[in-house]
ZAFI-399219 format. One record per residue: residue in three letters; x, y, z of N, C-alpha, C in turn. Coordinates in steps of 0.02 Angstrom, whole numbers, plus 50000, padded with zeros to 5 digits. Each point is the difference from the previous one (the first is absolute). Example, Ala and Ser with C-alpha at 12.3 -4.5 7.8 and 13.67 -1.06 7.14 Angstrom:
! ZAFI-399219
ALA506604971650390499555005950000500455006050000
SER499825005349964500425005950003499615005550037
This chain:
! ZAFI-399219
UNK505984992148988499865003350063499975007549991
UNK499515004450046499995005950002500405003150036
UNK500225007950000500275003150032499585002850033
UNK499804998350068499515003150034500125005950024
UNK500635002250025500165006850035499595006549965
UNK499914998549930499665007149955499264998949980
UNK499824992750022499144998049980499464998250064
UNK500224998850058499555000550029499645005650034
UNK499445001650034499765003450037499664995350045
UNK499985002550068499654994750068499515005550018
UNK499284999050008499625004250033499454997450011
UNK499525003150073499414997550010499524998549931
UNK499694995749996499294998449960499454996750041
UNK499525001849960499524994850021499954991949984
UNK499904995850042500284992650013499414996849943
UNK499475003849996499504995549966499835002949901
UNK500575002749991500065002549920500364993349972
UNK499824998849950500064995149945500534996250007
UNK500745005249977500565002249999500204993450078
UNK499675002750058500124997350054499924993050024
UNK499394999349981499694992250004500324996149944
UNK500215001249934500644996949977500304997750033
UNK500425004650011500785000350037499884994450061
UNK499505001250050499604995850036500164992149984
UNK499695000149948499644992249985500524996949958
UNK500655003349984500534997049989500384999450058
UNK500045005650050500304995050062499734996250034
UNK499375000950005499534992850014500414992849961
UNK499744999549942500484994149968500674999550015
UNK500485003750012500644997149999500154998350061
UNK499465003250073500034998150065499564992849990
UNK499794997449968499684993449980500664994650015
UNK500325002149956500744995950013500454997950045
UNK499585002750050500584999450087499374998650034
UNK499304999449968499784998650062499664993549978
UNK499924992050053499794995050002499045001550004
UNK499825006150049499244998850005499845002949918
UNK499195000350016499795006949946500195005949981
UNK499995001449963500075005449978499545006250040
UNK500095004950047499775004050029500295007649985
UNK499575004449990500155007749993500575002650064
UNK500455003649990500305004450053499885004550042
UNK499395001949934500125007650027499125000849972
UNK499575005850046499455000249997499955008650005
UNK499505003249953500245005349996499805004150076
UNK499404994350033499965003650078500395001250032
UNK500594997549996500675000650021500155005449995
UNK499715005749947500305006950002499485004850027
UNK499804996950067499255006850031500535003350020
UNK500504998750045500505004150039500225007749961
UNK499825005750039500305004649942500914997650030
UNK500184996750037501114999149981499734995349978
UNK499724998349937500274993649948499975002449954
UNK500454997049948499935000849934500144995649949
UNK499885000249938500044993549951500535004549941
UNK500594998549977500385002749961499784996249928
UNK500545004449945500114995749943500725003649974
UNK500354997349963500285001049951500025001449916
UNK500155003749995499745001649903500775003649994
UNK499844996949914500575001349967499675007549975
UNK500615006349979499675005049998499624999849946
UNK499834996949957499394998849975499564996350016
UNK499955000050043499414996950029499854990549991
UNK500504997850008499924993750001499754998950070
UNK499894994850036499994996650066500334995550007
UNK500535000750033500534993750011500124996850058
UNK499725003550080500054998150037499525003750055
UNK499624995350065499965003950043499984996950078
UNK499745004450049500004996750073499575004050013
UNK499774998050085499745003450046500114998850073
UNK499825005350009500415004250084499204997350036
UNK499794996050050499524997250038500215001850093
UNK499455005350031500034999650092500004994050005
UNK500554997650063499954992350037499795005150051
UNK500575004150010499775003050085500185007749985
UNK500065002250057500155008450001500515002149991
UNK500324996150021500865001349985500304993449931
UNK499764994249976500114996649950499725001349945
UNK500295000249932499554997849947500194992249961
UNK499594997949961500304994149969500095000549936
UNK500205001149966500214997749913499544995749967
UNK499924997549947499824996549984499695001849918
UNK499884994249950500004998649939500805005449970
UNK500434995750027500665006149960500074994349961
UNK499905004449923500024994349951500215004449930
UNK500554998449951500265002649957499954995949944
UNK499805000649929499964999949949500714993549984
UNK500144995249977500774998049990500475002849972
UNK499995005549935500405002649965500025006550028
UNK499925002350052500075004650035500535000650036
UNK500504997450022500685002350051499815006450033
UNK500165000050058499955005150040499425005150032
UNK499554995849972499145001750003499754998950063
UNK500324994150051499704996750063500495005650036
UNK500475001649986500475006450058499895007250026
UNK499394999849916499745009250003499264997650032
UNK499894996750000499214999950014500254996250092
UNK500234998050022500344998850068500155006050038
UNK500505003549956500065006350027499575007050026
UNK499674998349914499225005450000499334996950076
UNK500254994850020499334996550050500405002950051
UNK500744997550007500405001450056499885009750026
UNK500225002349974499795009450007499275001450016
UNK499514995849953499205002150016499834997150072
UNK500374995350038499894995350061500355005150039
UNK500595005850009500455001650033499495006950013
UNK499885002849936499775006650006499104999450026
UNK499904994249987499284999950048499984997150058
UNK500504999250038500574999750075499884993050018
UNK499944996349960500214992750011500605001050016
UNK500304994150051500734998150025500244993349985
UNK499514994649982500374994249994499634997449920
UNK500274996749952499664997049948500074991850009
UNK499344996549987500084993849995499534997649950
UNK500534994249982499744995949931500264992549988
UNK499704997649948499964993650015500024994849920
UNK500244995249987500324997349956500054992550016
UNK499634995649931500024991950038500694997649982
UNK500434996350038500484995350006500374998949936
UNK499604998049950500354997849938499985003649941
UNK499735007950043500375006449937500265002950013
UNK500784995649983500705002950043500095007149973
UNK499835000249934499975005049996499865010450000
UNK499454997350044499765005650030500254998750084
UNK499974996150008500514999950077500725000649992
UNK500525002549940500435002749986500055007049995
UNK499315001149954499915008150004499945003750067
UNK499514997150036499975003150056500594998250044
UNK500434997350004500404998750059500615005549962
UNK500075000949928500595004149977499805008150000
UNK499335002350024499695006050024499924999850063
UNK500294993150052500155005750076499534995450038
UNK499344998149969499484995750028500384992850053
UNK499814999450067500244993950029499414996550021
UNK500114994549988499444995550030499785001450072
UNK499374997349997499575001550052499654996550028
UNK499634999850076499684996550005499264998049969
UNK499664995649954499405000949968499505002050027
UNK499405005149979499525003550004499534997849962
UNK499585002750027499224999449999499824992549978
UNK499584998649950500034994049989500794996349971
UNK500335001649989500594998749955500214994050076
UNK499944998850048500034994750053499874995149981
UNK499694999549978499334991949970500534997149938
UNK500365006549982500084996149943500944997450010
UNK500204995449983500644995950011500225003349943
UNK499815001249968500465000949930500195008549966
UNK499905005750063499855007749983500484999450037
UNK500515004949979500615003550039499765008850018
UNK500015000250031499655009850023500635003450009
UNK500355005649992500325005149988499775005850025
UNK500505003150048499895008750023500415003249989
UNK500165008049986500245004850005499945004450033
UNK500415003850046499935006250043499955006049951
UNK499675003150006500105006849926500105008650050
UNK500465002049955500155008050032499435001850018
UNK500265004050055499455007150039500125007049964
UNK499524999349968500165006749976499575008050050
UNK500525003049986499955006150057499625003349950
UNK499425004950058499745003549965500345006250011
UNK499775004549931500335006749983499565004850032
């Protein structure tokens, strides 16, 4: 295992660099594993017309790619999360890149975060519930589906200076 505290960096990128669609198409596959339909994409890079959205990554300071997400408008006051996905030998990779979405959602005056996680990856419905996230009522299409648990967060107001 790594010591992440001295190797990562979290910062905007562009969603459609190499590096990205990797990272992508391995959480594509491992979200394969919790889900009974097809295999379907998450995340579409139209998803980022909004100038409050953004698509993160993680790199080791040499420039590895170990992890990333993106910050998606539901509404004016919501954003949603989504593809938060970390490398396995990474520890502590899904907390900085959570955090780094969490601040970019606060400081572009979002108030509430919501996100969403199927049923039988307890594991990411651990993460988010041990960062504050409480279940929610399901959104948008996530209704249709019996098997998506949806998650919100209220996030600080930050005062302007």
């Amino acid at each position: 295992m790594k010591d992440l505290s001295t190797l990562a960096v979290v910062r905007r990128e562009n969603a459609c660099t190499l590096d990205a669609r990797i990272l992508l198409d391995e959480m594509n596959a491992m979200l394969a594993l919790y889900r009974a339909d097809a295999v379907q994409p998450q995340f579409y890079t139209g998803d980022m017309s909004s100038a409050r959205s953004a698509f993160v990554m993680a790199r080791t300071t040499d420039g590895l790619a170990i992890g990333c997400g993106a910050l998606c408008r539901f509404s004016f006051e919501v954003a949603e999360f989504r593809c938060l996905y970390r490398r396995p030998a990474w520890p502590g990779t899904g907390t900085a890149i959570l955090r780094f979405l969490e601040t970019v959602a606060a400081v572009a005056g979002y108030r509430r975060v919501i996100l969403q996680a199927r049923e039988a990856n307890r594991r990411a419905i651990a993460f988010y519930q041990r960062h504050g996230y409480e279940r929610a009522e399901p959104f948008a299409d996530c209704a249709a589906l019996g098997d998506v648990r949806c998650f919100a967060k209220a996030l600080p107001i930050l005062a302007d200076d």
